[in-house]
N, C-alpha and C positions, 0 to 999 in steps of 0.2 A: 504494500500500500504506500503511494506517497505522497508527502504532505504537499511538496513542490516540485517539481520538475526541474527546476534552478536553471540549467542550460548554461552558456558559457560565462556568464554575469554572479551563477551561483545561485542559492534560493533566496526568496524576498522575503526572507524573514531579518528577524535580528539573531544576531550571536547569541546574543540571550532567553532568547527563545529556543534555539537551538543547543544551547547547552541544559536547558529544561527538558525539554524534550526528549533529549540524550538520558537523563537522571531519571523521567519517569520510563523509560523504556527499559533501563539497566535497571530501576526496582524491580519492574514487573516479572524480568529475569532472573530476578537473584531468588523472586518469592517464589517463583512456579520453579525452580530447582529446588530451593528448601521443602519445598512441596512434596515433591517428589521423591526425595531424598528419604522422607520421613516416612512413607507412602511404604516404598521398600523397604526400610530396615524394621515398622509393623508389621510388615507382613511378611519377610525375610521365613519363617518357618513353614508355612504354607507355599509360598514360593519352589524352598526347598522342595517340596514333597512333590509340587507339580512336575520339577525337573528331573529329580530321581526318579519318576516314573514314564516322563518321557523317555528317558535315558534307556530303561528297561526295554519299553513298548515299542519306543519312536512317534507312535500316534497315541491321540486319545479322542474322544466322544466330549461333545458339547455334555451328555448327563454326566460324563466322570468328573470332567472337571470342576462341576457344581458340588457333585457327590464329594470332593475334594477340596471346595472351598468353603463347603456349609462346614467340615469339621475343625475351621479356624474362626467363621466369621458367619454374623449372621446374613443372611440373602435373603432381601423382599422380595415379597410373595411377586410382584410384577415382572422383576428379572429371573425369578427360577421357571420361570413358563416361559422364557427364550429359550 
């Protein structure tokens, strides 16, 4: 997506703006890694178990891996009927 197209003159913004910009884009990166960072190491034992048995099998079934993720976490009823 871009804010300005700038072309050889640069974008018509100010420095300042553009150094904003910069800050809120590097936030929203640093939060969506922290994010996800956290995301896996909660779920690091489950994770586990999905790969050890891909390891094993090589495939699995949409139901196994539910059957494998209901015994770390809970799964609403709307996502276990995918």
């Amino acid at each position: 997506i871009a804010i300005d197209d700038g072309g050889f003159g640069g974008p018509s913004y100010s420095e300042e703006l553009g150094e904003k910009i910069d800050a809120a884009i590097r936030q929203l990166s640093d939060e969506g890694y922290t994010l996800a960072i956290k995301l896996l190491m909660d779920n690091r034992a489950c994770l586990d178990r999905l790969a050890d048995e891909l390891v094993e099998e090589e495939t699995m079934s949409g139901t196994r891996l539910r059957e494998i993720v209901k015994m770390y976490t809970e799964v609403p009823d709307k996502l276990a009927a995918v």
